[in-house]
N, C-alpha and C positions, 0 to 999 in steps of 0.2 A: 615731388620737387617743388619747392616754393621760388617763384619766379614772379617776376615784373616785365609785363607788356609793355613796348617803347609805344609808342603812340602811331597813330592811324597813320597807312599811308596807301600808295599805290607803287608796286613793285612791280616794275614793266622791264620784263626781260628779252633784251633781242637776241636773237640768236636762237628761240625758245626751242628748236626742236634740234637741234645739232647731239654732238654727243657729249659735249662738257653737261650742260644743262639737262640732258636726259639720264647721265649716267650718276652726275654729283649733284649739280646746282639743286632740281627739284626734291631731292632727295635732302640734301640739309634744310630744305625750307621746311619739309612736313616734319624733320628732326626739331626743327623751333617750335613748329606749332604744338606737337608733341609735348614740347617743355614748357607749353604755357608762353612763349616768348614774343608769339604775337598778335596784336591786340585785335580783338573780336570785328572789326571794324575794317583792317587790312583787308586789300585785295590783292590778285595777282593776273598781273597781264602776259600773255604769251605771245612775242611778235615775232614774227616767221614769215620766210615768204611763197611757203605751198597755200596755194589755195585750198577749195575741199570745204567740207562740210567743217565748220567748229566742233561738231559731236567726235566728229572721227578722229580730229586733234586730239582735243581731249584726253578719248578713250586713250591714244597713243601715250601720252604723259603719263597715267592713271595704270599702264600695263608695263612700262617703264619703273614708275614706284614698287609697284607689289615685286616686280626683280631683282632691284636693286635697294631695295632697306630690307635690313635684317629680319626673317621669320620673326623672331622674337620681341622685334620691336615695331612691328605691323598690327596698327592698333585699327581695325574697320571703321570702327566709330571717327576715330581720326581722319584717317584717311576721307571719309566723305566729308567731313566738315572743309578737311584742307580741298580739298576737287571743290568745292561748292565757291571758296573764296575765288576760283580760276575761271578767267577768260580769254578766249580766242582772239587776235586780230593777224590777218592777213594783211603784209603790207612789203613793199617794194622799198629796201633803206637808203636806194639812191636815189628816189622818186619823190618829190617835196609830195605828192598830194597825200600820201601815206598820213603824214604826220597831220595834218588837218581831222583825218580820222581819229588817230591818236590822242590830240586834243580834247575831239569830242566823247572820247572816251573818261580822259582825266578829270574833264570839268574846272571850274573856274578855281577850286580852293583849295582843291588836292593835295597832299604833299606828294612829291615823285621821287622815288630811286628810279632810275635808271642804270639798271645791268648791262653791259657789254659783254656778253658771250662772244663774237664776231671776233673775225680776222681785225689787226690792227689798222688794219687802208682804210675801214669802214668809220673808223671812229671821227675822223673832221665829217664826214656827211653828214652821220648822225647826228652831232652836236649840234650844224650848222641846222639839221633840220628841226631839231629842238628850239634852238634859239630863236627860226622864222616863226613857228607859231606862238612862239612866249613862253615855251615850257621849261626853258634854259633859267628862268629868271628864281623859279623858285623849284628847281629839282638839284638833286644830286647825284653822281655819276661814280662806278664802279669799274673802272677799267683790266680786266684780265690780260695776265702777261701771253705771250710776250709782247712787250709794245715797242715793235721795228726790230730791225735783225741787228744793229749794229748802233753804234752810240750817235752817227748822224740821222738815220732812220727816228732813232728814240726821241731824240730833240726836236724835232720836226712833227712828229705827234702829239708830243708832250706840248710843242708849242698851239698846235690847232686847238688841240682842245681847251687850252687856256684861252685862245680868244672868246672863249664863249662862259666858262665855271671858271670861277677863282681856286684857288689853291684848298682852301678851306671847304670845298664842296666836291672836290675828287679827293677819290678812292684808289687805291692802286691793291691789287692784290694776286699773291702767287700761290697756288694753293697746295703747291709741292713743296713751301715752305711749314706745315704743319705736320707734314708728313714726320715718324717717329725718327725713322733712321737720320731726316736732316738734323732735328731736332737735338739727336745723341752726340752726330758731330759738334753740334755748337756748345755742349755742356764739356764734350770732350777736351776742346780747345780752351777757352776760357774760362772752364774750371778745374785750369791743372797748369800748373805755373811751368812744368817742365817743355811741354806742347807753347804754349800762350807765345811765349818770348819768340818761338823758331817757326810759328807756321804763320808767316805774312809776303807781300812781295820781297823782300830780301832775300829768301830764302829759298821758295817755291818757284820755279819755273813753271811749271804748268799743271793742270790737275783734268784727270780721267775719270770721268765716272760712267759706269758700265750700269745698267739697270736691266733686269730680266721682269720682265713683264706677260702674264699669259693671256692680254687684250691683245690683238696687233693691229694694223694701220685701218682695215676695213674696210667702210666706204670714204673715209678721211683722207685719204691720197692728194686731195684737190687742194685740202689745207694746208697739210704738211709739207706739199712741194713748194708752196711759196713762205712759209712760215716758217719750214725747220720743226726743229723736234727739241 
């Protein structure tokens, strides 16, 4: 595959040991690095707030990959390169002194993504805690749905975190939107004049969708009771 490296950065992901980030997130990153997609220089930050040994972290991400990427696309040699770009920090995301560590982590010139894996409550802390050390002024921010339960919830997020990123430096992303079957409905609908015309609010009172899944809730209970599903 012939690809182009975007340029260096530091990919600081909160949330780093939950199960979004254990099951998908870490897994599409060693999927780019696999494609060449990123640049030799990237690193990757893991913020979480068990403490422990970094090694044992680590290992935890690293046993997490080899079960969740495909046999066939488990390249060893990869795999240590991508583990090699990863680092540990232990930190508290409602605790300002976290982010002073954090800092000294990024360095003065870094470019910053910042992932939100986290519950949506978390995200004014975080930002605010970005923005106290200076790290707000030159990162950019990746927010995971859902963000608030409801359209005053949403607004009220969406507004915190605008105090801190412009519009042009967040991200918003649902990742059950890639998914094939959503995907089919939307070619369904607006690539068929007969559907297009009849499936809008005029029409539709409400819509059910039932999803069978063979993951179920786990240790995630604590999420999904305030979050929804």
């Amino acid at each position: 595959m012939s690809a182009t490296p975007v340029e260096p950065c530091i990919f600081a992901l909160f949330g780093a040991l939950g199960d979004l980030a254990l099951r998908k997130l870490f897994p599409a990153l060693y999927q780019l690095d696999r494609a060449g997609l990123l640049c030799p220089d990237t690193r990757l930050l893991a913020l979480a707030r068990d403490a422990g040994e970094e090694s044992s972290h680590l290992a935890t991400i690293a046993e997490h990959l080899r079960r969740h990427v495909p046999v066939a696309e488990l390249d060893e040699g990869v795999l240590q390169r991508f583990l090699g770009r990863l680092d540990y920090l232990s930190m508290d995301f409602l605790q300002p002194g976290g982010y002073a560590a954090l800092a000294d982590r990024v360095g003065a010139a870094e470019r910053l993504i910042a992932y939100f894996a986290t519950p949506a409550a978390l995200y004014e802390p975080i930002c605010a805690g970005l923005a106290e050390v200076g790290l707000a002024e030159r990162a950019r921010v990746v927010l995971e749905k859902p963000i608030g339960h409801d359209l005053v919830s949403s607004r009220k997020v969406n507004d915190a975190v605008a105090r801190h990123f412009p519009e042009d430096r967040t991200y918003r992303i649902d990742h059950y939107l890639g998914k094939e079957t959503v995907q089919n409905l939307i070619a369904l609908r607006f690539a068929n004049s007969l559907f297009e015309t009849q499936w809008n609010q005029n029409h539709i009172s409400h819509v059910e969708i039932t999803v069978a899944e063979q993951v179920g809730i786990e240790g995630r209970w604590g999420y999904f009771d305030k979050a929804g599903q």
